[in-house]
VOPAGU-2260 file (C-alpha; in pm, 1 decimal, decimal comma):
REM VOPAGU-2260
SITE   aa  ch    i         X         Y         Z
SITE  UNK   A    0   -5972,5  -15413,8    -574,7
SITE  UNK   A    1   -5786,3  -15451,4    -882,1
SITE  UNK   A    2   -5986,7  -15183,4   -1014,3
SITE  UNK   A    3   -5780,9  -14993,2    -794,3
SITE  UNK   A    4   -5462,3  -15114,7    -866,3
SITE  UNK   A    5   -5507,9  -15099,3   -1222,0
SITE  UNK   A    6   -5590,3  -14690,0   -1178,0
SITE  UNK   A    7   -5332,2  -14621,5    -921,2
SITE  UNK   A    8   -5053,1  -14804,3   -1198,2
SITE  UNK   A    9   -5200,3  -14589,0   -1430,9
SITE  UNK   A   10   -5183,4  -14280,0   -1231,2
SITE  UNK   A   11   -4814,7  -14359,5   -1137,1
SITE  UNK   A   12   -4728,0  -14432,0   -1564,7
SITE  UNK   A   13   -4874,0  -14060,8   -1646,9
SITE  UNK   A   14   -4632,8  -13861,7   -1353,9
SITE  UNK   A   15   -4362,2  -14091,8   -1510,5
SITE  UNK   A   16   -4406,9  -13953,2   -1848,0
SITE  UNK   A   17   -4492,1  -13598,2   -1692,9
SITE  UNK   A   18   -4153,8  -13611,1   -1558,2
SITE  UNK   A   19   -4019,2  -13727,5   -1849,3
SITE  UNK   A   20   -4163,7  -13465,0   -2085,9
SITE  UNK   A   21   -4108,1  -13204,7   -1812,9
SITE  UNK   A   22   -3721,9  -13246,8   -1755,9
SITE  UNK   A   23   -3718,4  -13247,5   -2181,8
SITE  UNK   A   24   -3888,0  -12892,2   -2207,3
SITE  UNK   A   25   -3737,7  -12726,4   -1952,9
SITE  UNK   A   26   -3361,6  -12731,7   -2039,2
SITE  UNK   A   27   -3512,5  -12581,1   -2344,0
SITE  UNK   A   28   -3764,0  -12331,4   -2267,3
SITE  UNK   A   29   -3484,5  -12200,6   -2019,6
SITE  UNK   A   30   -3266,5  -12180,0   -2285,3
SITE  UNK   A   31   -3531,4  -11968,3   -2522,5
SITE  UNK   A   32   -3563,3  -11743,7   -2225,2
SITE  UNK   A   33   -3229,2  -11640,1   -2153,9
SITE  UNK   A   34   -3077,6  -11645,9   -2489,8
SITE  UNK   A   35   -2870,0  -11915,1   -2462,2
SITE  UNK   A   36   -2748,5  -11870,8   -2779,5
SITE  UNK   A   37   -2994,3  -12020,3   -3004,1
SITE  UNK   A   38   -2995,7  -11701,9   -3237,5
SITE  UNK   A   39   -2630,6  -11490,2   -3274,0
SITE  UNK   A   40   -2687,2  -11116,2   -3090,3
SITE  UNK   A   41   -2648,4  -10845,9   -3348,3
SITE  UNK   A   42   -2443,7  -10706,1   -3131,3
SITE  UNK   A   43   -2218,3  -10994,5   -3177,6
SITE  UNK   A   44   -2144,7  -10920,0   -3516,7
SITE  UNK   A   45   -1809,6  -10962,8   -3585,1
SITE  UNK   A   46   -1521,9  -10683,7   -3626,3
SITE  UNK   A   47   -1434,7  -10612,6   -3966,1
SITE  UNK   A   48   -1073,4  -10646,7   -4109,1
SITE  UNK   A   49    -987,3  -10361,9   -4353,6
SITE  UNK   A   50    -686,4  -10154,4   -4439,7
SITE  UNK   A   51    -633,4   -9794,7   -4501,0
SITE  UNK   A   52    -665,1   -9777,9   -4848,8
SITE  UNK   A   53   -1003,6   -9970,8   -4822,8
SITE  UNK   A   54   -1177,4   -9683,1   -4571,3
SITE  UNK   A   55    -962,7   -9365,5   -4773,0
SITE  UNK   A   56   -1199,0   -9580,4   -5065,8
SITE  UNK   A   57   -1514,6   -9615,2   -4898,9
SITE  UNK   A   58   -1493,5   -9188,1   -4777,2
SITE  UNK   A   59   -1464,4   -9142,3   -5128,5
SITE  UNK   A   60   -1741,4   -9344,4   -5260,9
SITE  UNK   A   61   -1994,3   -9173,6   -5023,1
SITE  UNK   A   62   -1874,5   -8830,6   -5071,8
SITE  UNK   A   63   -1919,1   -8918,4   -5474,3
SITE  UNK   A   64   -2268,0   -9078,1   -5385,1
SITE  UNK   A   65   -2390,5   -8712,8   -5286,3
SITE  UNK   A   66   -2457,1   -8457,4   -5564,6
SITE  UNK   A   67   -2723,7   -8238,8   -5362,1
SITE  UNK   A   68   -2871,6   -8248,3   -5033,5
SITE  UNK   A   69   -3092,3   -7996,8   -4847,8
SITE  UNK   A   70   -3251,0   -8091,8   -4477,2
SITE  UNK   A   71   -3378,3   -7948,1   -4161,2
SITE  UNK   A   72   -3222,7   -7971,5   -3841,6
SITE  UNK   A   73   -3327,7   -7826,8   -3449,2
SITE  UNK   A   74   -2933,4   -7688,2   -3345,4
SITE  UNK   A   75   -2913,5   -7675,9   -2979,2
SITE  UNK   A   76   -2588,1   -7435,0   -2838,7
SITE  UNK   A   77   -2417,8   -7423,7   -2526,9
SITE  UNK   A   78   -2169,0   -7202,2   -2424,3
SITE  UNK   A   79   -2037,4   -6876,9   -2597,4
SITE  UNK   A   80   -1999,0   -7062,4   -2914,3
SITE  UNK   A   81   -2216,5   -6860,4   -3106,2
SITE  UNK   A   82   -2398,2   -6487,8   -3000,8
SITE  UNK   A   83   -2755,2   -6634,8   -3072,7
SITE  UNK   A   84   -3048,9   -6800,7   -2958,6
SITE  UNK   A   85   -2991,8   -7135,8   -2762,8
SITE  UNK   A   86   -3229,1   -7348,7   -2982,9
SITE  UNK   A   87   -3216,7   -7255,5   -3345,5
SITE  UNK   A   88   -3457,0   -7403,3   -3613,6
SITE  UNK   A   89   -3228,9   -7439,5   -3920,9
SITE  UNK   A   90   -3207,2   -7518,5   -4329,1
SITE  UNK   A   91   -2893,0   -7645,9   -4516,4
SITE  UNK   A   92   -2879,8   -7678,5   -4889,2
SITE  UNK   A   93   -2547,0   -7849,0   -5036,1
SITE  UNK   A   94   -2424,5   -7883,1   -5406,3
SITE  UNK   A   95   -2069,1   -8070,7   -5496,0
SITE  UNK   A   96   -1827,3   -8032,0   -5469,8
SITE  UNK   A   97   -1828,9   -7729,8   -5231,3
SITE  UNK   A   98   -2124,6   -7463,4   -5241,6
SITE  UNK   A   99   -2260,7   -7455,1   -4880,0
SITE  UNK   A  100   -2584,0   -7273,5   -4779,8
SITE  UNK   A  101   -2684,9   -7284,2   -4382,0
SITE  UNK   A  102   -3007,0   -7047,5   -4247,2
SITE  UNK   A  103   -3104,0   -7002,0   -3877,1
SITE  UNK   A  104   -3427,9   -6921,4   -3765,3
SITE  UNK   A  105   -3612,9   -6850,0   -3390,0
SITE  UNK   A  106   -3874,4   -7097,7   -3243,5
SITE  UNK   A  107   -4110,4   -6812,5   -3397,6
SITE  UNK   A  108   -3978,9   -6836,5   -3738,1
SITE  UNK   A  109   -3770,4   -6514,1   -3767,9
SITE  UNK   A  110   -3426,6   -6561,6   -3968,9
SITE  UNK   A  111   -3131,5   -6549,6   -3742,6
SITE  UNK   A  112   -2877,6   -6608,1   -3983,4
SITE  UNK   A  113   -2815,7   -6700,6   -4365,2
SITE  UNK   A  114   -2467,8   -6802,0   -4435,0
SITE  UNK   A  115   -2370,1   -6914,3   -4783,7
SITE  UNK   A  116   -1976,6   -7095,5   -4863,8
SITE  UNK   A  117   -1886,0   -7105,2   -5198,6
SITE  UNK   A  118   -1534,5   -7167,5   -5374,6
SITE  UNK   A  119   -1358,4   -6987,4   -5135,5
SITE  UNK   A  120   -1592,7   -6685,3   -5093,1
SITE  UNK   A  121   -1842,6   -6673,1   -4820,0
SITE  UNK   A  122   -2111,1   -6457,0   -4709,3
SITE  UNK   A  123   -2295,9   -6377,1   -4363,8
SITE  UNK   A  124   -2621,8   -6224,7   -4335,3
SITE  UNK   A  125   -2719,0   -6078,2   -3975,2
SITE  UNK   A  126   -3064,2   -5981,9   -4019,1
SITE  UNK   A  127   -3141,9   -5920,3   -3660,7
SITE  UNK   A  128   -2810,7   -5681,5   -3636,1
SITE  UNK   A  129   -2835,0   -5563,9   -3993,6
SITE  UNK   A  130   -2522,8   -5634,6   -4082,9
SITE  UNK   A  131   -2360,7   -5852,7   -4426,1
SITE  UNK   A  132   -2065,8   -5945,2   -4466,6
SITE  UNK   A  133   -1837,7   -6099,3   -4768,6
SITE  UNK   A  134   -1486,4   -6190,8   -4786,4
SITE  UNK   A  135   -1254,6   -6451,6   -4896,3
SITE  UNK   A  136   -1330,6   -6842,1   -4656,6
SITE  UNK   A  137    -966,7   -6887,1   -4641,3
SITE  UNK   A  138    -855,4   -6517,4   -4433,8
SITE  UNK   A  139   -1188,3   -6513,0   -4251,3
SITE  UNK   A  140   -1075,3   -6206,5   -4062,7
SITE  UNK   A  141   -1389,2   -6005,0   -4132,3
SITE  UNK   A  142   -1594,9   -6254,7   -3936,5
SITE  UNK   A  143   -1385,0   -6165,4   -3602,6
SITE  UNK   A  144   -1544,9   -6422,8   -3361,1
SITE  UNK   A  145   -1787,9   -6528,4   -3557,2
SITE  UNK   A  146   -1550,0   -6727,0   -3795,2
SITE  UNK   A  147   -1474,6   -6978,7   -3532,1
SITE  UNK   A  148   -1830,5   -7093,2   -3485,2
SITE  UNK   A  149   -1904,4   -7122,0   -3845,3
SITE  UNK   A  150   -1612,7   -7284,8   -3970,2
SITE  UNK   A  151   -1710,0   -7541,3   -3704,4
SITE  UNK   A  152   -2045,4   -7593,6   -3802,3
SITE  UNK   A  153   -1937,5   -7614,4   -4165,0
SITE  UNK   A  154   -1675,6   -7918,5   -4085,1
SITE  UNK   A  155   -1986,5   -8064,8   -3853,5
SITE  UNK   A  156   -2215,5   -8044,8   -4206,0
SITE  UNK   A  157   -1962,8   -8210,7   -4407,0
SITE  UNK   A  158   -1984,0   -8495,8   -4191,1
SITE  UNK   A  159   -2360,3   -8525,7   -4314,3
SITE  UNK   A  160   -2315,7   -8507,8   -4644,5
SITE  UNK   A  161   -1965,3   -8702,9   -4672,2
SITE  UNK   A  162   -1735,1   -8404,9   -4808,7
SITE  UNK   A  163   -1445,4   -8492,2   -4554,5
SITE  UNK   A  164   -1255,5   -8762,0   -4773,8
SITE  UNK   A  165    -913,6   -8746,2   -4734,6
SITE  UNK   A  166    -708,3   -8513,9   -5020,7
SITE  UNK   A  167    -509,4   -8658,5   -5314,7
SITE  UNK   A  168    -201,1   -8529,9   -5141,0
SITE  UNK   A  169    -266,5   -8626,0   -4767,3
SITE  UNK   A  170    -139,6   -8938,5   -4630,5
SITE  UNK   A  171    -358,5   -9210,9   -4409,2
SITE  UNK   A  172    -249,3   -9425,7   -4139,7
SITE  UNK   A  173    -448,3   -9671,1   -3999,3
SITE  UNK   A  174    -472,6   -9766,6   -3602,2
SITE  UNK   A  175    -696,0  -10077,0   -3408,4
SITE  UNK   A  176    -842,2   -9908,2   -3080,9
SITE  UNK   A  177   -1100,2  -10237,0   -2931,8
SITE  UNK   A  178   -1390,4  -10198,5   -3159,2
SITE  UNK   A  179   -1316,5   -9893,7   -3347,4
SITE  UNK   A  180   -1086,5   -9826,7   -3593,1
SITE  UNK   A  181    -850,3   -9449,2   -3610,3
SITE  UNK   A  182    -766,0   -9319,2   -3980,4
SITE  UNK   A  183    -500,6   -9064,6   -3903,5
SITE  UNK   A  184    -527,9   -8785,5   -4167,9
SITE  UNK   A  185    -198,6   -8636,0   -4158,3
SITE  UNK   A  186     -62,0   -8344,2   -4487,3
SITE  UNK   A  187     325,4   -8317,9   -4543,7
SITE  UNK   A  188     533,9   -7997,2   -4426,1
SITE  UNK   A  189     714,8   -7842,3   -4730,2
SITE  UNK   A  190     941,3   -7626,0   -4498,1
SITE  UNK   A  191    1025,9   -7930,9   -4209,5
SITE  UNK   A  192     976,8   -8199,6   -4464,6
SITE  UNK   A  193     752,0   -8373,1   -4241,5
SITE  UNK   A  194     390,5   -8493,7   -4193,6
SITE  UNK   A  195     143,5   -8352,3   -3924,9
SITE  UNK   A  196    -198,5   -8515,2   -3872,7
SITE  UNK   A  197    -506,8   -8278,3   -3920,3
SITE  UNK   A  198    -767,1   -8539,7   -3859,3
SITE  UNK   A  199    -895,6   -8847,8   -3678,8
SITE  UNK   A  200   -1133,9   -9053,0   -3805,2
SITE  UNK   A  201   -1294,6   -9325,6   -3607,2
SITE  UNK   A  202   -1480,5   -9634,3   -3771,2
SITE  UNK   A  203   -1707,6   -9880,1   -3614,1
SITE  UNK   A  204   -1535,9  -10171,4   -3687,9
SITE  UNK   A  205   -1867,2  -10329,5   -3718,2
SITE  UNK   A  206   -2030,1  -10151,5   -3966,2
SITE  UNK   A  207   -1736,7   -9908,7   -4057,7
SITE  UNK   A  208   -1972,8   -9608,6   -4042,2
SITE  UNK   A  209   -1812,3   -9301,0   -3891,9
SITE  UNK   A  210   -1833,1   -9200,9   -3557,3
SITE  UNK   A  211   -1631,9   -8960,1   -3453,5
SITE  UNK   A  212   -1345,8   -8748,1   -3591,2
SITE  UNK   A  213   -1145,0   -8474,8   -3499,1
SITE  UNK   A  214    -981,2   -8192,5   -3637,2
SITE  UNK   A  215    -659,1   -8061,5   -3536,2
SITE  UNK   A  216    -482,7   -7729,5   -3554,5
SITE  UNK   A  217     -92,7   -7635,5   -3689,7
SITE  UNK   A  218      81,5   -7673,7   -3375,2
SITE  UNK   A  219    -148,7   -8011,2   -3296,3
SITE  UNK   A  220    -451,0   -7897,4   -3085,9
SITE  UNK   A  221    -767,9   -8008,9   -3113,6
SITE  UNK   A  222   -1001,9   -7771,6   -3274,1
SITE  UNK   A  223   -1315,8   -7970,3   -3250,9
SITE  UNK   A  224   -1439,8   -8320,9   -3130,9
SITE  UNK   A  225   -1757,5   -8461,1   -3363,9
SITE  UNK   A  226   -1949,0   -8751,1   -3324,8
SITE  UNK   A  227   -2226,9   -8908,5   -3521,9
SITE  UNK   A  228   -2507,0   -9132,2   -3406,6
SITE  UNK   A  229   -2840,4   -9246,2   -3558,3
SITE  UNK   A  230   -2796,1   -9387,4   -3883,6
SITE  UNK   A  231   -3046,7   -9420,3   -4091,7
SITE  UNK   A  232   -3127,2   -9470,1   -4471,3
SITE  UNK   A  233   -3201,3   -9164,7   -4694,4
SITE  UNK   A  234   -3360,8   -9128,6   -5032,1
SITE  UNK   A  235   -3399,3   -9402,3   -5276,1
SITE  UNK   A  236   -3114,5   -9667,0   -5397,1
SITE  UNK   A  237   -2851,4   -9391,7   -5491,6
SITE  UNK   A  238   -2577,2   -9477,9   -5737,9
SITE  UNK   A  239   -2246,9   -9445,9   -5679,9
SITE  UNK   A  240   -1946,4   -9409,9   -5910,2
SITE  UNK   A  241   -1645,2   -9589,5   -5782,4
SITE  UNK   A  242   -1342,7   -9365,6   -5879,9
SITE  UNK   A  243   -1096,2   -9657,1   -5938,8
SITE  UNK   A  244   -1323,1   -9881,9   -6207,8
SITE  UNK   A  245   -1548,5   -9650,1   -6331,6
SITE  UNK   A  246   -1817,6   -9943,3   -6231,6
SITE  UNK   A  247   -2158,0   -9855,9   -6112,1
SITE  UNK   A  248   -2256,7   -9964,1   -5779,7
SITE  UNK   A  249   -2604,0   -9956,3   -5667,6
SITE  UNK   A  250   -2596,1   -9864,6   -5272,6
SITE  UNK   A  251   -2845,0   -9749,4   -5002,4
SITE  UNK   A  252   -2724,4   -9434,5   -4813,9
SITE  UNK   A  253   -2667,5   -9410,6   -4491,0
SITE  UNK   A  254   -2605,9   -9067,7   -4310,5
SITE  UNK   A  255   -2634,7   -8937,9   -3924,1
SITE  UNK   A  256   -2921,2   -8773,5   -3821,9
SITE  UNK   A  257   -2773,5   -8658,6   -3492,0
SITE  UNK   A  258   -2433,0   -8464,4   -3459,2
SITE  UNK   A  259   -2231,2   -8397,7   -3150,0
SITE  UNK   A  260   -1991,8   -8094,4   -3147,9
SITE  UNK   A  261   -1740,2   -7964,3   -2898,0
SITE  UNK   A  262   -1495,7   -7629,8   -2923,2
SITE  UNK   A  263   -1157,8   -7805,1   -2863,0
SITE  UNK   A  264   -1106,2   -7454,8   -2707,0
SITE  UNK   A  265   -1350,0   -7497,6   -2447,4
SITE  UNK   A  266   -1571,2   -7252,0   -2568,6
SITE  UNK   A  267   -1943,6   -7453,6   -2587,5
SITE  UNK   A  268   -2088,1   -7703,9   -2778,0
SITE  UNK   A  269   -2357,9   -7777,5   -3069,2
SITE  UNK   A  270   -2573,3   -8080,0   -3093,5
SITE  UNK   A  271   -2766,5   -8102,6   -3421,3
SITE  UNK   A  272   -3057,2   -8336,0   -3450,9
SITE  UNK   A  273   -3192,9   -8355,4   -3835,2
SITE  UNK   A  274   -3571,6   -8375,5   -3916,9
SITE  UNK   A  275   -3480,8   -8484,3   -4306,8
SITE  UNK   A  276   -3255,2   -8529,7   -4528,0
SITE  UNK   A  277   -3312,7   -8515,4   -4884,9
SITE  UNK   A  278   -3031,3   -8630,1   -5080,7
SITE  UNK   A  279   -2970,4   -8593,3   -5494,6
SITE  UNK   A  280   -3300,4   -8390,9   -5599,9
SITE  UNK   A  281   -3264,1   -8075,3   -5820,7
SITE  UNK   A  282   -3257,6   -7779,7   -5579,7
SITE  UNK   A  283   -3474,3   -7472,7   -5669,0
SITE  UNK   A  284   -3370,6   -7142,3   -5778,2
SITE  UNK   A  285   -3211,6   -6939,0   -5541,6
SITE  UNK   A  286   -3214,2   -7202,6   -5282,2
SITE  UNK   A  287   -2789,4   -7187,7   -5241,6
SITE  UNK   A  288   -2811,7   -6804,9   -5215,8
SITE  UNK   A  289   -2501,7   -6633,7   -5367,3
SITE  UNK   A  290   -2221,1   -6467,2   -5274,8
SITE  UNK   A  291   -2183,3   -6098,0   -5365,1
């Protein structure tokens, strides 16, 4: 009989302390598995606070952080943007401060297209038509409708490689939009005596990487909408010469491997997704074509 007692007390103490360690664990193991903020989100990184001058700085370090680049990129079109294939395989070779070189091939390998920027002289190869043609990049009238499409996919690339700092004689003006910051670009009027923005620039204020930016016309239209997504680290630890100090500062890059393009003029769209980028190797003979 008290054999019995003795095991039912027993049996009583150990749901006692089961309780007891259950309503302990719980609370916690609930809290693991919702997040209950035992680690900070990365998402929840907070916004950065910088001012013009410090992002007109940073555009200027990364453009000076690329000497050379060459990568491949799949270029999918929509729209009458450009009189070619839908899906173009393509190569672009780049060499500071502005030599350009951009080929298109088919899914079969055949060259679309070679077109080659230099100074302000360009050339376009049409193999496919049989057709070349050279002129000055500033009174692209020999291009006809061609020149659109081009110049656009030009300002696209210099999004990749970081030639789109803003000019010693442009002004900057910096506005807060939620999580992004807008660097207005704007160049002054000799004959009105005023300034007129020619660019947007949007920063996430969380990583101030570059997401989007747009280029405007004269009379204030938008010529084209790009954005960048997909981030990622290229070559080895690049240095970079700040232009202010003349210090060396050892930095990872970080370009877009994915660019979004649309015609402000309605006329299609180009979405190019890069295989590789190779940034700051010696480029091979012949490999930026020539102009002539």
């Amino acid at each position: 009989m008290q054999n019995e007692k003795f095991k039912m007390k027993n049996s009583k103490l150990k749901m006692v302390r089961l309780f007891n360690f259950a309503f302990f664990i719980f609370p916690f193991a609930f809290a693991v598995i919702s997040g209950c903020a035992l680690l900070p989100s990365r998402e929840e990184a907070p916004l950065k606070q910088v001012t013009a001058e410090e992002l007109t700085a940073l555009l200027q370090e990364r453009e000076a952080a690329i000497q050379t680049m060459k990568g491949l990129f799949s270029a999918k079109i929509k729209g009458g943007i450009l009189p070619i294939s839908q899906r173009v395989e393509g190569a672009m070779y780049y060499r500071r401060p502005n030599v350009m070189r951009l080929q298109g091939f088919s899914a079969v390998g055949s060259e679309l297209f070679e077109f080659v920027v230099t100074e302000d002289q360009y050339k376009l190869r049409l193999p496919t038509m049989g057709r070349t043609l050279t002129g000055r990049h500033s009174v692209p009238d020999q291009l006809g409708k061609l020149a659109r499409p081009f110049q656009l996919s030009v300002w696209a690339l210099n999004g990749v490689v970081g030639a789109s700092s803003v000019g010693k004689h442009e002004r900057v003006a910096l506005v807060e939009e939620g999580n992004r910051y807008r660097l207005d670009v704007s160049t002054q009027e000799p004959e009105a005596g005023r300034s007129k923005v020619i660019r947007r620039i949007w920063f996430d204020r969380r990583t101030l990487l570059v997401v989007q930016e747009d280029r405007l016309s004269p009379s204030g239209d938008v010529e084209a909408v790009m954005q960048f997504d997909d981030y990622r680290f290229i070559g080895d630890d690049a240095v970079a010469v700040a232009e202010k100090t003349g210090d060396r500062v050892t930095q990872r890059l970080l370009r877009p491997f994915k660019v979004s393009m649309e015609d402000g003029q309605g006329r299609g769209s180009i979405q190019l997704t890069f295989h590789e980028i190779v940034p700051n190797a010696p480029l091979k003979p012949g490999e930026l074509g020539h102009v002539s």
